[in-house]
C-alpha positions, 0 to 999 in steps of 0.5 A, a space after each residue: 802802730 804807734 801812730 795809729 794809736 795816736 791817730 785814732 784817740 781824738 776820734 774815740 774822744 769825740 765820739 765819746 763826747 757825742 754819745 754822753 752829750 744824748 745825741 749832740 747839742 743842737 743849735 738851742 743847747 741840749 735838753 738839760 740845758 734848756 730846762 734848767 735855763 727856763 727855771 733860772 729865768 723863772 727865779 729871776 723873774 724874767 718869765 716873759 723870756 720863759 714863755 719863749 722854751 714853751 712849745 709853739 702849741 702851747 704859746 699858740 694858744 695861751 698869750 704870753 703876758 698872761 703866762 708871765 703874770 701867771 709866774 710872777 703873782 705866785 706865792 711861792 718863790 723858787 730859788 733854786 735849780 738842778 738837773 737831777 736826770 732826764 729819760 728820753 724814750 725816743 729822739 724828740 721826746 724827753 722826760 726831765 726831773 729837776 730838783 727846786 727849792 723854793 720858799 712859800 709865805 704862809 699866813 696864819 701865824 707862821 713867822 717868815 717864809 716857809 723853805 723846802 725842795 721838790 722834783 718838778 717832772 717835766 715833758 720836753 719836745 724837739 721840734 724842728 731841732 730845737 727842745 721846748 717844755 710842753 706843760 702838763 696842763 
């Protein structure tokens, strides 16, 4: 019996560890991951490497050095990023929150950037094993 025990617990571990990673990582990473990478890469201005977590319907029709342009000339610039939580309704289908800070210069008499933080809500597609962004617009 003892050794049945023993026997048994590496495959409760890793069944426990499927069941918590939401499904197993994919060949890209998970969901979370993939989510939070895209806006590391976006506060690193590195927007061009972001286009590429878009899905290939939105890359299809919107050019990537015109997205890349877009992210870099905003006025606000994020610093920072994290996961807050994620709801999946369906195996290829994923809502994510994440939490962002960023900085926004003001003019009209307002000294240096103004800080704060907001919850982007984001949609997430598994196509083909991978998961993509699809944004809202």
């Amino acid at each position: 019996m003892k050794n049945a025990k023993i026997l048994l617990l590496p495959a409760l571990l890793a069944l426990l560890a499927g069941c918590s990673a939401g499904g197993g990582v994919k060949k890209g990473g998970s969901v979370e991951e993939r989510a939070v990478k895209r806006w590391e890469l976006l506060i690193d201005h590195k927007g061009a490497e972001a286009y590429e977590y878009l899905t290939p319907g939105y890359r299809a029709t919107h050019p990537k050095d015109q997205y890349a342009a877009s992210m870099s000339s905003r006025p606000v610039r994020w610093k920072k990023v994290e996961l807050m939580d994620k709801e999946c309704p369906d195996e290829d289908t994923c809502n994510v929150r994440l939490i962002v800070d960023f900085e926004l210069r003001i003019a009209a008499g307002i000294p240096g950037p103004v800080s704060s933080t907001d919850v982007q809500k984001e949609k997430w597609l598994r196509i083909k094993g991978q998961w993509y962004h699809l944004p809202a617009q």
